[in-house]
N, C-alpha and C positions, 0 to 999 in steps of 0.2 A: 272629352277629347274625341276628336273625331275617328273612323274605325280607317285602321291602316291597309292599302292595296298593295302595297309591295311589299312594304317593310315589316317581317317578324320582330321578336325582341332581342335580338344580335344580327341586325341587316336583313339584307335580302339573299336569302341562299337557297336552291335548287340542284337539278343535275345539271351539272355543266353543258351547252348545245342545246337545253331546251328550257321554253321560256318560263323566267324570263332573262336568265341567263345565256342569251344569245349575243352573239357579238352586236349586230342591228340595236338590240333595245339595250345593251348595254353602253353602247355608245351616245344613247339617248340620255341613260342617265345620268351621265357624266355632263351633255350641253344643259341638261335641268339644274343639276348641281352647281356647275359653272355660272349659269346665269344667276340663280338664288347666291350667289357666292357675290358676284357683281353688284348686286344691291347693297351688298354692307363696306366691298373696296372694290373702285375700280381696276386694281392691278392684281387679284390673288395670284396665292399658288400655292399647290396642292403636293403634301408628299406621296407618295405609293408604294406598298408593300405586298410581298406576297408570302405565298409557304412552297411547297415546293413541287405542287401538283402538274399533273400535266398542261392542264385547260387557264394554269395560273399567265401564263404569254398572252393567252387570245385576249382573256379578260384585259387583261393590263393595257396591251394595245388600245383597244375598241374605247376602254372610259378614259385612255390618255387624248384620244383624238376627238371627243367627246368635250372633255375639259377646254383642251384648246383650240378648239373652234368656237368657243365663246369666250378666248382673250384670259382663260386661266393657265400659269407658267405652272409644267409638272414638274416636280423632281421625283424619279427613280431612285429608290434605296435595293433595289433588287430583291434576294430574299433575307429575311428577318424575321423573327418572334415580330406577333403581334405588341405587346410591351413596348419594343423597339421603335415598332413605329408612330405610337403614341410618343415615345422617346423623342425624336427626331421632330416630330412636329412641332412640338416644345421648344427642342433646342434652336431648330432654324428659323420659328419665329413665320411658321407658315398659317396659311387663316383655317387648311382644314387637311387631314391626311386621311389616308384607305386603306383597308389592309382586305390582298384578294386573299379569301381561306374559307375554310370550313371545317375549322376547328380539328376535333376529334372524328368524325366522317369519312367514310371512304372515298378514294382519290377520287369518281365520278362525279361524284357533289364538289360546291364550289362555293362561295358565299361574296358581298361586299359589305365591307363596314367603317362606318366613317366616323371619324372622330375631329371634333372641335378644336380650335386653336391649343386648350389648356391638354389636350388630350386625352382629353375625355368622351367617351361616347357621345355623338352628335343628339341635342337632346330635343325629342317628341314634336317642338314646336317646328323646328328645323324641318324636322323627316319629314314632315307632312307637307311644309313647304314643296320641297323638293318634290317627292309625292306627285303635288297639282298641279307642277312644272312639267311632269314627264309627258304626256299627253300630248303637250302644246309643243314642242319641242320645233316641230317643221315649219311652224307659222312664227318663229319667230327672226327678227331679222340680221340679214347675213354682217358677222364681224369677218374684217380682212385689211389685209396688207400687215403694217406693224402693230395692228392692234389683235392680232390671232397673238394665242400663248404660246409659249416653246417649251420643250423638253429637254430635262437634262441628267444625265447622270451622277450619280453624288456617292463617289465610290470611296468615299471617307465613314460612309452611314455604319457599318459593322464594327469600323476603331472605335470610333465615338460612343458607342451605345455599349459594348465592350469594357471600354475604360470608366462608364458610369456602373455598369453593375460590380466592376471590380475595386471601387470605393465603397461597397456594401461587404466586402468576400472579407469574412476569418480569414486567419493563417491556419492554412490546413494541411500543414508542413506534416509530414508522416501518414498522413490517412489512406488511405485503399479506396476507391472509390467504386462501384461500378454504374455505366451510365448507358441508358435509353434513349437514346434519341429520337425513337419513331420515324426515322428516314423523315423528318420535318424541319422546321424553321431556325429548329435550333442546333443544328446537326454540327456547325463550325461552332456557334458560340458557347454552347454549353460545355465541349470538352476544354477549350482555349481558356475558360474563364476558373473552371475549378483546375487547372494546370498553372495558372498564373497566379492561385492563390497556395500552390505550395503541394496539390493533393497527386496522390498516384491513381492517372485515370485508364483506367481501361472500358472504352466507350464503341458501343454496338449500335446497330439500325444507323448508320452515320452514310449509307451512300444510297440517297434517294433515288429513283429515277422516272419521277412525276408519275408513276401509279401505285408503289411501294408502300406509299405515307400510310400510317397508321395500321400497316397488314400484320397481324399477327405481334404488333410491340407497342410500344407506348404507355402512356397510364391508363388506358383501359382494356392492356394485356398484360398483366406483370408473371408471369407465369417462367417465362425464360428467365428475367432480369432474377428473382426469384432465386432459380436455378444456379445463376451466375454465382450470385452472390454466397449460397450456401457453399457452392464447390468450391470456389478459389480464393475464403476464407480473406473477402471483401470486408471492411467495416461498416459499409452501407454499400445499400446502391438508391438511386437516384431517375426517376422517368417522368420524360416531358410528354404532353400529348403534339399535334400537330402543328398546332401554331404557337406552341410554350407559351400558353398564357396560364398554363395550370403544370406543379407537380407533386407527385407523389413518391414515398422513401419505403425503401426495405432494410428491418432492422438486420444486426449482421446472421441470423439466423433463419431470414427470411420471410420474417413478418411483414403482411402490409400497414406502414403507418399512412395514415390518411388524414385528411383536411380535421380532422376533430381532433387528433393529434397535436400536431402543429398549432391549430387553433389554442392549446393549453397551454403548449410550452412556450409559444409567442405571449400570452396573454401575463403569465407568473414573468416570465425577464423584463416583460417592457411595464408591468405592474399598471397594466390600463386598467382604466375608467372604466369598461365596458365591452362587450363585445357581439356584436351582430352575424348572426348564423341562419340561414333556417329552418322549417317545420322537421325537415330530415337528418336533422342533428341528435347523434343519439343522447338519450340522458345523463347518459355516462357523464357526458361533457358538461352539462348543467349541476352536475352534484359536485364534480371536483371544482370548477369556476368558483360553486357558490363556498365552498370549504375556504378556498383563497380569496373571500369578498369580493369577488368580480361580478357584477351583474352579466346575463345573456339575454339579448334579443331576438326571438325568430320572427323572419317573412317567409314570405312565398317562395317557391323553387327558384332561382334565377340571379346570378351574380345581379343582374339590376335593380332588384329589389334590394338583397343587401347592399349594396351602394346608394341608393338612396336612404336608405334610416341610417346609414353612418355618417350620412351629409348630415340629416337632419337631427341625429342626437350631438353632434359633434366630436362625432368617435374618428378612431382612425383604425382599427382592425377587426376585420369580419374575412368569412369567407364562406364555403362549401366540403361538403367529405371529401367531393372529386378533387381537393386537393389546387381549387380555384381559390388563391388566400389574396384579399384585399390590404395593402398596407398605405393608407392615403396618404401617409407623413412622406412618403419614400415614391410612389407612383400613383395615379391616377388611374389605373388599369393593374387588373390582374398578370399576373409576372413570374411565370414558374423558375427561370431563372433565379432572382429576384428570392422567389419568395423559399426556394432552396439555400440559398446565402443567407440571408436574415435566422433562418431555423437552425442550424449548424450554427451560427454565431449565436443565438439563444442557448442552443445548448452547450456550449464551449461554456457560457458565462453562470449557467449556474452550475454545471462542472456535473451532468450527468448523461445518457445515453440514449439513443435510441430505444436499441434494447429495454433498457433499465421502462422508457416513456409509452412501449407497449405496453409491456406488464400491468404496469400500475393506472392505462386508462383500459378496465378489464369492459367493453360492452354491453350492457345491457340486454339483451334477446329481443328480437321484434318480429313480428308477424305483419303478414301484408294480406290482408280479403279483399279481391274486389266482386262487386257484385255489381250483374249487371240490372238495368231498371232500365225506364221507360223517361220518364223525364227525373233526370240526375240534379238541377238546380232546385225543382221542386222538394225532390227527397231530401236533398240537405238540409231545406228551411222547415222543413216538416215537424211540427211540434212533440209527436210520437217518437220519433227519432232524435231528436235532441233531450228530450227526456231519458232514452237511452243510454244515451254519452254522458250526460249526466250521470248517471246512475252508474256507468262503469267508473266514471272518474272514482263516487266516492267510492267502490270498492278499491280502487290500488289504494287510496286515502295517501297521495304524496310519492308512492313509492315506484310509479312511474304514468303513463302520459298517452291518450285518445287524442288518434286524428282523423279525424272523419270529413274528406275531401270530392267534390265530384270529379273526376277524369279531366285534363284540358281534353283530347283528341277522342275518345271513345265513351259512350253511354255507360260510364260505371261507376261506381261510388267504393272510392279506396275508404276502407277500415283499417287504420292502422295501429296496431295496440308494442306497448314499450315498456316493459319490467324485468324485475333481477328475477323474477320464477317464470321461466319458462312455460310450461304448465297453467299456470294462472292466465298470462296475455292472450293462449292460445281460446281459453276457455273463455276468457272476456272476450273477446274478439269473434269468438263462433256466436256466441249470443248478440250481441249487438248486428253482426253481419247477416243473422235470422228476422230482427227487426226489421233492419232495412228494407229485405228480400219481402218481406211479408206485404209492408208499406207501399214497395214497388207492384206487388200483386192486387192490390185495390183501387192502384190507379191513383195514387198522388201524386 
């Protein structure tokens, strides 16, 4: 595959204002997109989403007027969970939707992400399409009169997407709920939806005001929610990140349950085939899976790795710790909505708790070395060193688990050692992270 210029592996995302998040070149890759769109229909139209940042308008604007100057019709959903607008895509039957966000990130950052009729992340062949469109953008030739797109708003999009996740919602008649919103996407729907299934919500970070998002709340600050929950004698609480495409629960004690979590108790109610997680899944979650005959798959860091080996084993639930839970029977995208409904409804059905589902997935200890070296790809394939790894393996002999990684972003080689003795992983781990260090000093 050829190497990508704009597009990471969730869009292209930067500081909002500067490139290539600029109104100018965003606008560009909307006529790129637009056109690549026109190849496969002459009439698209594209949905658009946002979360609720500040720089979310500029974007929107610049790749709406983008789209339609090359004859693609937008529709506006305003703001929404990313989920949603995978949702909407689906539902109206449009050739490709956007969602402006960036996720979990502080409000400066900004992202675009595009997803496929089916609503699924737009895939690799496409982005690259798009990609070699951008470039050429000015030389291509001018659409006008009734063949420019038009824009419109579709101020139905929040009922609809709404009324599908509340066809997933338990009766959650008597519960205490307490909720996070992150000043984000989910700020109306998440309390609307656990209210209409019966629960008593009392929901916090719910009034964004485009710099807010994710300051101090969210699922990657549960510290308040926490808080909340132990004081005012909550049965849970419940926190979305930015674009609610991931959550995570606090038992009523204020435990954090987390994506391996949920990963268990979704895995035993729906009594699957299989389940796809990766390298950072503690072992915890592999000893109990395999107790209840479930097979575990690990990949790489990155919901789209787990999405692809669930495609390709023909599984339908995987996910991540952060609480990013995939249910493809049900959506096509990660759904923290979504994937908070379906886990409540797991637990209702095998009739035990939170609580009860911390206890009993008790973690494993892990350590993390990194060391830093010289050329990091080299060191990994380094025979010295994998004889190492080896050699730690058979010391746990089973009883826990070596991962020896080079850095995506910096020159270092993550050691990561995973067992029920503390003590042991750290001392495994200091020796193999000596190897390493040593290997990097000779220059492999």
């Amino acid at each position: 595959m050829s190497e990508r210029k704009y597009f990471g592996t969730d869009g292209v995302r930067a500081v909002a204002g500067e490139f290539p998040l600029t109104a100018a070149w965003v606008m560009g890759l909307g006529a790129a997109a637009g056109e690549v769109l026109r190849r496969r229909n002459p009439h698209p139209s594209v949905v658009i989403g946002k979360d609720t940042r500040q720089s979310g308008d500029m974007l929107e604007a610049a790749l709406a007027a983008g789209l339609t100057s090359r004859g693609v019709n937008v529709v506006h959903v305003g703001v929404l969970p990313t989920p949603g607008v995978s949702y909407l895509t689906r539902h109206l039957g449009a050739d490709a939707g956007v969602v402006i966000s960036a996720s979990h990130n502080p409000y400066e950052d900004n992202g675009i992400k595009f997803f496929g009729a089916s609503g699924e992340k737009l895939g690799d062949a496409t982005e690259l399409e798009i990609e070699a469109a951008v470039d050429g953008v000015a030389s291509l030739p001018p659409v006008t009169g009734v063949d420019l797109g038009s824009v419109t708003n579709y101020t139905e999009a929040e009922r609809l997407y709404v009324g599908f996740l509340r066809s997933h919602a338990p009766d959650l008649t008597g519960m205490r709920v307490a909720m996070d919103c992150a000043n984000g996407a989910a700020y109306r729907v998440g309390p609307r939806v656990f209210q209409a299934a019966g629960a008593d919500v009392f929901a916090v970070y719910t009034t964004p005001d485009g710099r807010n998002i994710n300051r101090g709340c969210g699922s990657t600050h549960l510290g308040h929610l926490r808080q909340i929950v132990r004081e005012g004698d909550y049965d849970l609480g419940v926190a979305f990140d930015g674009d609610a495409d991931r959550a995570l629960f606090v038992d009523s004690r204020g435990n954090v349950v987390q994506g391996d979590h949920m990963l268990l108790l979704n895995a035993r109610a729906r009594q699957d085939r299989g389940v796809v997680t990766t390298i950072m899944a503690n072992m915890a979650l592999e000893v109990k899976l395999r107790e209840a005959g479930i097979p575990l798959e690990r990949t790489a860091v990155g919901d789209r790795y787990v999405h692809e080996r669930l495609h390709g084993r023909g599984l339908t639930l995987g996910g991540e710790q952060s609480g990013h839970v995939l249910f493809l029977d049900h959506s096509p995208t990660g759904d923290g909505v979504l994937t908070s409904l379906l886990t409540l409804a797991a637990m209702k059905g095998l009739g035990t708790t939170l609580d009860e589902l911390h206890d009993e997935l008790v973690m494993f200890p892990q350590t993390l070395v990194n060391v830093r070296v010289g050329d990091k790809k080299a060191i990994a394939r380094d025979e010295v060193v994998q004889a190492a790894v080896l050699q730690a393996e058979e010391r746990l002999n089973g009883r826990g688990r070596v991962n020896l990684r080079p850095s995506g972003t910096e020159n270092l080689i993550r050691v990561m050692v995973e067992g029920p003795d503390e003590a042991e992983i750290h001392e495994v781990a200091g020796a193999l992270a000596k190897v390493v260090e040593e290997r990097g000093r000779v220059g492999v």
